[in-house]
Structures are given as structure tokens and as C-alpha cells.
C-alpha positions in Angstrom: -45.3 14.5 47.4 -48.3 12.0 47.9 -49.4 10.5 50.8 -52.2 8.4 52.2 -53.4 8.1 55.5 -55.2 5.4 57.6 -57.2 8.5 59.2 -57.8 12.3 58.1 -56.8 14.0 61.6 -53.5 11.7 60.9 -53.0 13.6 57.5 -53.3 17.2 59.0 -51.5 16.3 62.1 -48.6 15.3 59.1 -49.5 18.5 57.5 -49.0 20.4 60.3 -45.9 19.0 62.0 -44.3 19.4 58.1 -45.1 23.1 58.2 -43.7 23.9 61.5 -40.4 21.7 60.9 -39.2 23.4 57.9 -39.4 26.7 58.7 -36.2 27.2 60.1 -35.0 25.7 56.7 -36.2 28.8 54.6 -39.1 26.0 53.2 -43.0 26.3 52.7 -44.9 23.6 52.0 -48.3 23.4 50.8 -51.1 21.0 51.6 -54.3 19.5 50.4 -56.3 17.4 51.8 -59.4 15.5 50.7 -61.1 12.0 52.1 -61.9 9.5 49.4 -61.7 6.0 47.9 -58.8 5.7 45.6 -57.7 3.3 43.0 -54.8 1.2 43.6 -52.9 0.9 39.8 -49.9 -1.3 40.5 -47.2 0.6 42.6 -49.5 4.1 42.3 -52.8 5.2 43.3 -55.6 7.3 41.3 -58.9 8.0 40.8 -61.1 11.0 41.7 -60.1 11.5 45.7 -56.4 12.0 44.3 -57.5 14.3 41.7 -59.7 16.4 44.5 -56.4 16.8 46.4 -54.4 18.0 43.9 -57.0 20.6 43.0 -57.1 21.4 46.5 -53.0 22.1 46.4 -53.5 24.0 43.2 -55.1 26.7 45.2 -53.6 26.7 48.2 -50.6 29.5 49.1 -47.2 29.0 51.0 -47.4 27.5 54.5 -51.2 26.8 54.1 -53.2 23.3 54.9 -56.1 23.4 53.0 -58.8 21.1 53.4 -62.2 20.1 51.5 -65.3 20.2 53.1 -65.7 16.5 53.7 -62.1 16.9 55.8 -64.2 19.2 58.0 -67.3 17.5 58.3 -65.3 14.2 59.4 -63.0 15.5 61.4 -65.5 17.5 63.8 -65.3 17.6 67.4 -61.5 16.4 67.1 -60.3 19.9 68.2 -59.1 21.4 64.8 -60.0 24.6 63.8 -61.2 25.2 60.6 -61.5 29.0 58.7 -63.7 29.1 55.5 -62.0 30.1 52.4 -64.6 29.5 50.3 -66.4 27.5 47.0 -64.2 26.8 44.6 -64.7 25.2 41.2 -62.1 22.2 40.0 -60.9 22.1 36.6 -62.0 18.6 35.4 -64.3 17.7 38.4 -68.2 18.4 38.8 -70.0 20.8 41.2 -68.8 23.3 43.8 -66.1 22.3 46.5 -65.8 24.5 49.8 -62.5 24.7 51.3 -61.1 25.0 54.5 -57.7 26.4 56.2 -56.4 24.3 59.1 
């Protein structure tokens, strides 16, 4: 599933309240989460934010919320506790991108 947000601490507040409500249901869910602008194409969006995210899910295990860096960085001071889990390189997208577990 895709979704966008009107705020990053609204996407990892949805992340987080997903996790918890389908454990009982033998579920895991996993969740990336990257800020960006993305291209509106008709009924779907693209463009590079959208392709961050889904790198971010790529590595990310059961029951995790993962984050990039720029999550982190805007989101400080909201009360969210972030643990490193290091740089990572993303198939098809330039540099080093550090990621974060919520």
C-alpha cells in the first residue's frame, strides 16, 4: 500500500497505530517512510520521493517503521524516538541514505 500524508509525524503516527492493530491478527506490516515532492501522473503519483520509500520498505523487516534521515531531521523535537540503523545504498538512486527505526 501507498499513502501520502499532509505531515511526516501524521505518516508514522499511521505507521505506528497499523503495527499495533494487527497484531492480534497474526499480521506484520512493514513501513517506509521518506519526505519529498512527488509527481502527480493522472490517478497515481511518482517520482523520486516514491522511489526513496520503496527502497526504504525493501530493507526494512517485519513489524519495523523505518525512516530516512530527512524523516528524522524534520520531525525533531516532536517526541519520536529514532534508533540508527545505518547508511544504506538504493538500487537506482544516487549517494548514501541513513535510516532510522521508529
Amino acid at each position: 500500500m501507498l499513502a501520502t500524508f499532509d505531515g511526516p509525524a501524521r505518516a508514522i503516527a499511521c505507521a505506528r497505530s497499523l503495527r499495533g492493530s494487527v497484531g492480534g491478527l497474526d499480521l506484520r506490516i512493514r513501513a517506509g517512510i521518506h519526505l519529498g515532492e512527488v509527481e502527480v501522473r493522472g490517478d497515481r503519483i511518482g517520482g523520486n520521493a516514491v522511489d526513496v520509500a520503496a527502497r526504504i520498505i525493501a530493507a526494512t523487516g517485519a513489524d519495523e517503521v523505518l525512516v530516512s534521515r530527512t524523516i528524522r531531521d524534520v520531525v525533531a523535537g516532536a517526541g519520536v524516538t529514532f534508533t540508527p540503523r545505518g547508511m544504506h545504498t538504493l538500487r537506482g538512486i544516487d549517494g548514501n541514505w541513513e535510516f532510522y527505526a521508529v
